[in-house]
C-alpha positions in Angstrom: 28.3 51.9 -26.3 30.2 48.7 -26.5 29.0 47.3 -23.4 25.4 48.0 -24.0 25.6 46.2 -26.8 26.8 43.0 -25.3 24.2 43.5 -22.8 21.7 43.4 -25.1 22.7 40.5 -27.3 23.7 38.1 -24.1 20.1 38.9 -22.5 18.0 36.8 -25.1 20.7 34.0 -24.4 20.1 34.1 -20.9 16.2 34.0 -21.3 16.7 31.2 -24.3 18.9 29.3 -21.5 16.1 29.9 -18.8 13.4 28.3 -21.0 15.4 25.2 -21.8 15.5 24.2 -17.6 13.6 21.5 -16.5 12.5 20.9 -13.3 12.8 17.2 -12.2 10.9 16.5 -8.9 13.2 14.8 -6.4 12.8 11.1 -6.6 12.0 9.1 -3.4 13.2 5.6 -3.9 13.1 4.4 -0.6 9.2 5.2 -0.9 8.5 3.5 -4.1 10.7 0.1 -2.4 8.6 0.5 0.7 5.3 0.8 -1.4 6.6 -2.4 -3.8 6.7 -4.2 -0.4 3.8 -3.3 0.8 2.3 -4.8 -2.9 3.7 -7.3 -2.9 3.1 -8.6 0.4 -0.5 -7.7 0.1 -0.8 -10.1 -3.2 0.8 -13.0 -1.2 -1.7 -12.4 1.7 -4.7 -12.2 -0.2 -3.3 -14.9 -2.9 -2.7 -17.3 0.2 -6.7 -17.1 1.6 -8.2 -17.3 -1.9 -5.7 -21.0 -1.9 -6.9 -21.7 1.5 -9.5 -24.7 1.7 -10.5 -24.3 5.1 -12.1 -20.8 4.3 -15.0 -22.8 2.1 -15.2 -20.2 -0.6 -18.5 -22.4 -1.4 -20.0 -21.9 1.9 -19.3 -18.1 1.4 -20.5 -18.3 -2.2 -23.8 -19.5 -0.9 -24.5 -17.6 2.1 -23.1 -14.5 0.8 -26.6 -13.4 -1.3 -29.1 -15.7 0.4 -32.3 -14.4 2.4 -31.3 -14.2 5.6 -28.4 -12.5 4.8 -30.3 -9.7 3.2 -32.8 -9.9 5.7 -30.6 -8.7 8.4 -28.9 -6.4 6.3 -32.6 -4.5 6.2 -32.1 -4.5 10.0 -28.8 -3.0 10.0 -29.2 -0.2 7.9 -32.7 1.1 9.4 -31.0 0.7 12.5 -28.0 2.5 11.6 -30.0 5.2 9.9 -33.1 6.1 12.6 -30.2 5.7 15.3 -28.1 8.3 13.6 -31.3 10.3 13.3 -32.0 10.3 16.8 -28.5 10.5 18.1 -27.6 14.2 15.8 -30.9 15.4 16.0 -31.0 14.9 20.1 -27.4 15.4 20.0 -27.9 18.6 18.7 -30.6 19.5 21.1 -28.0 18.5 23.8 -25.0 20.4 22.3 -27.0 23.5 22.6 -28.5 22.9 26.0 -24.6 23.0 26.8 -23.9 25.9 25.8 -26.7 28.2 27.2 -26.3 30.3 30.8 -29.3 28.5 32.2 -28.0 26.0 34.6 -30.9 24.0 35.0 -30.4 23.6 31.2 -26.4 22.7 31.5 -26.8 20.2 34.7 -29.6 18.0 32.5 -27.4 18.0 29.4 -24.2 17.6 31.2 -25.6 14.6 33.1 -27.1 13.1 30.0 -23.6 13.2 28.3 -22.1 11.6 31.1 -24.6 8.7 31.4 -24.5 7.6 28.3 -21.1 8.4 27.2 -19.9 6.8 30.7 -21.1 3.4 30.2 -20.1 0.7 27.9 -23.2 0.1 25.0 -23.5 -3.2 25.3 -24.7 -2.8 28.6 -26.8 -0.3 27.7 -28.3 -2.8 25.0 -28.6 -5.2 27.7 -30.3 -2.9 30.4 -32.9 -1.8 27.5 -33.5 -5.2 26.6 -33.8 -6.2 30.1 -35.9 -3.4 31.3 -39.2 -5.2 32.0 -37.3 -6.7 35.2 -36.8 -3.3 36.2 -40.8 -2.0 35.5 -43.4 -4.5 34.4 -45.4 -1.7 32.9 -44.9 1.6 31.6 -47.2 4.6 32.3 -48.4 8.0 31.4 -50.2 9.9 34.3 -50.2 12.1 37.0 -46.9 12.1 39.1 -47.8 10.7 42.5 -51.5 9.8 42.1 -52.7 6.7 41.4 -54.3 8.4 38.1 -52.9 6.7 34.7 -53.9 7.6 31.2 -52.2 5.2 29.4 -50.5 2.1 30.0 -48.5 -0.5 28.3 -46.6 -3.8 28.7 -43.2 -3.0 29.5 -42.0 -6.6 27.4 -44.6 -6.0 24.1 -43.3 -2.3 23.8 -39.6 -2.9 24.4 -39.1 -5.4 21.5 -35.4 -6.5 20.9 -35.1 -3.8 17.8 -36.5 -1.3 19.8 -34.3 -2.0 22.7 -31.1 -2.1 20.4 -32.4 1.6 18.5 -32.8 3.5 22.2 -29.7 1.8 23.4 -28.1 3.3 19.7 -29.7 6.4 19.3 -29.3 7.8 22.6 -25.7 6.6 23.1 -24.7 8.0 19.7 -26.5 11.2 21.2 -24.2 12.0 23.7 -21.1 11.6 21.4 -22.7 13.4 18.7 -23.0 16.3 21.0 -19.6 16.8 21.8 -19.2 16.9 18.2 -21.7 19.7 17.5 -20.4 22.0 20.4 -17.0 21.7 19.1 -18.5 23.0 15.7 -20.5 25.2 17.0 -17.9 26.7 19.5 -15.3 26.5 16.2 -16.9 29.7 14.4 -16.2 33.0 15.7 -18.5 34.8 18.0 -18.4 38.1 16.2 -20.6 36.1 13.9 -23.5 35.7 16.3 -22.9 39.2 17.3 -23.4 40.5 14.0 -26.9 38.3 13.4 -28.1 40.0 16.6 -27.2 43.2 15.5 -29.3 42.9 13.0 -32.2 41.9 14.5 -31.8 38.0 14.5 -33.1 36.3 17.2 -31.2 33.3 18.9 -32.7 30.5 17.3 -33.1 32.1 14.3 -29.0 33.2 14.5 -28.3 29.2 15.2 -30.2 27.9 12.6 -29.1 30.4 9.6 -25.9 31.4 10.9 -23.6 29.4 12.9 -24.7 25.4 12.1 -24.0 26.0 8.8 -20.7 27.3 9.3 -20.1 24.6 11.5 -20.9 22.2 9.6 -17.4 22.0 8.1 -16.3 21.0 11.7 -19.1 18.8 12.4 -19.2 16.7 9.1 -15.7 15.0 9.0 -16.3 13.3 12.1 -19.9 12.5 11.9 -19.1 10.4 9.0 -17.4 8.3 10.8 -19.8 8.4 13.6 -22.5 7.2 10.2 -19.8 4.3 9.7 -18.6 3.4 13.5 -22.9 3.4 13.7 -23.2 0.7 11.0 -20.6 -1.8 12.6 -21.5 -1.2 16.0 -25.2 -2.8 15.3 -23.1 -6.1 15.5 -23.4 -5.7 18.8 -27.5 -6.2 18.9 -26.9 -9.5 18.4 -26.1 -10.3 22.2 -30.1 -9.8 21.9 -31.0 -11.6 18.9 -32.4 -8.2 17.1 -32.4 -9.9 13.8 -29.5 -7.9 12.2 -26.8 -9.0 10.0 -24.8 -10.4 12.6 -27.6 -11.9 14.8 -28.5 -14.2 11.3 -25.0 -15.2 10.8 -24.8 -16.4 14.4 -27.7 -18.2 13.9 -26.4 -19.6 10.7 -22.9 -21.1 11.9 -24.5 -22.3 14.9 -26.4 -25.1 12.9 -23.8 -25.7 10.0 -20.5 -25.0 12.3 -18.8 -23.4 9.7 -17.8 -20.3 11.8 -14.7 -18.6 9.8 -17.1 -18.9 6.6 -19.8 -17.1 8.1 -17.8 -14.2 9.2 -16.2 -13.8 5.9 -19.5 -13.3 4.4 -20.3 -10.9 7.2 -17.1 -8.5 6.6 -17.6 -8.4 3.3 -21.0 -7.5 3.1 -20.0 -4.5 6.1 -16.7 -3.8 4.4 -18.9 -3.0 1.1 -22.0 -0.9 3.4 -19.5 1.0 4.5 -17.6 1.7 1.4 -20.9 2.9 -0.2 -21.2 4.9 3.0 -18.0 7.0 2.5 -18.9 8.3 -0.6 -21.7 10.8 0.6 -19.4 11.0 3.3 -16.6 12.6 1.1 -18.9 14.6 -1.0 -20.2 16.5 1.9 -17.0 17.4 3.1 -16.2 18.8 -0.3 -19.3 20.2 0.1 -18.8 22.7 3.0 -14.5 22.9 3.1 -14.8 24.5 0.0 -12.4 27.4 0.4 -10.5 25.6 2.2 -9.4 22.3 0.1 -5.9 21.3 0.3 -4.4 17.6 -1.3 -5.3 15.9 2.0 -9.0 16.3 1.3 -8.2 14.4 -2.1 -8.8 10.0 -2.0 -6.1 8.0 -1.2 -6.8 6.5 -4.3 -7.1 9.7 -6.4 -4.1 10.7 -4.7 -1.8 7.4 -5.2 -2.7 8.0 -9.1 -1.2 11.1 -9.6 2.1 10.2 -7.7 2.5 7.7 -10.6 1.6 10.2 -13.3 4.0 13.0 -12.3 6.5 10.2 -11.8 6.3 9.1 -15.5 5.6 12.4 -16.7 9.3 13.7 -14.7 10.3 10.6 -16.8 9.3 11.8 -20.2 11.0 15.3 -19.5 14.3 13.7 -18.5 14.3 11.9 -21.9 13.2 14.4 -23.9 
């Protein structure tokens, strides 16, 4: 009996020991040094261009909410958004068109990709720009008859903004279909299978079934397609479309104060596509869910509660 009774009285002191452990989280100096450096040399960078005369924070101050500026911006983002409209919504007609057994189907979209995914886009904005050297008019008739319907001026219709959204929205197609055809081929077959078991039809079974499991593939990257979208209209100014960057060029070529000019432009994209990340981030929340791990979480978010176990492992230690 006498060691049954030690038993018993040493467990509760074992358990009363066991509750009085503390876990302390391994410390990483060497990342908290590296991080400080980081800070620190951050501060002196940004500390040494707000000291910096030649940036003319005046000329920035007064450019940075004026007319033309916001004038362009309207160009930019109805650029960025009907391009993005056109370039998932044919990008998604493409994606499937790649993926069905007709080979009629497959040789059209497969070509198509490789066009426009082949070239650089600023010569595509430049061919669409240009295109009234190529036809003078544009027509709707009958293929080889001299019968025409309708017909317009090849220079009135192809306007610079116009040029610069085909040259978009049909280049951001062909990238936007590989994206949807890797979601798309990402979710498992047995799924279709099992729509057309029960009766689904194809389109029906595409629509309801698979693009919306997809979607968790697709997202991510279109949302930095949305954001790639919004800084590559920059590149409609080689055709003075009136965007953001167009009016800036237009502005430092009369006052010749260049690196002012393209301060106010990068902050005025940096905040478009800070705003642009949000929705961005909520939607992939949206359809991970399920599947959310820490490196779905902000940098910021994340950065925040590194500090807070740190002083909470603090507290412990002392206490």
């Amino acid at each position: 009996m006498a060691p049954t009774t030690h038993q018993a009285t040493t467990a509760p002191a074992g358990e009363a020991a066991a509750d009085r452990l503390i876990a302390v989280p391994v410390r990483h100096w060497g990342r908290w040094i590296a991080a400080a450096l980081a800070l620190l040399s951050l501060v002196g960078l940004v500390g040494s261009l707000a000291k910096n005369p030649n940036l003319h924070w005046d000329v920035v101050g007064h450019y940075l909410f004026a007319d033309l500026i916001f004038e362009g911006l309207v160009t930019t983002l109805w650029l960025t958004v009907a391009a993005m409209a056109i370039g998932l919504g044919l990008g998604t007609l493409v994606a499937v068109m790649r993926l069905s057994n007709n080979s009629v189907l497959y040789g059209f979209s497969s070509l198509f990709v490789w066009l426009f995914r082949g070239t650089p886009l600023l010569v595509q904005i430049i061919f669409w720009a240009y295109a009234a050297a190529l036809y003078k008019h544009l027509m709707i008739g009958i293929p080889f008859t001299t019968v025409t319907f309708v017909q317009f001026d090849t220079n009135s219709l192809l306007t610079p903004s116009i040029a610069a959204l085909l040259a978009l929205g049909l280049n951001e197609a062909a990238y936007a279909s590989e994206i949807v055809r890797a979601g798309i081929q990402s979710v498992d077959p047995g799924q279709a299978e099992a729509a057309h078991s029960l009766g689904m039809k194809p389109a029906l079974t595409m629509r309801r079934i698979v693009l919306p499991q997809a979607m968790r593939v697709i997202i991510p990257p279109m949302g930095n397609e949305t954001i790639n979208m919004l800084k590559t209209t920059a590149y409609v100014s080689v055709i003075a479309a009136h965007d953001l960057m167009s009016n800036i060029q237009d502005v430092y070529a009369q006052n010749y104060q260049v690196i002012p000019m393209l301060v106010v432009a990068a902050l005025w994209y940096l905040a478009l596509t800070t705003v642009l990340s949000v929705p961005q981030a909520w939607l992939e929340r949206r359809y991970g869910r399920g599947t959310a791990r820490m490196g779905q979480v902000s940098p910021l978010r994340r950065m925040f509660v590194g500090v807070t176990d740190l002083f909470t492992a603090n507290r412990n230690r002392k206490g």
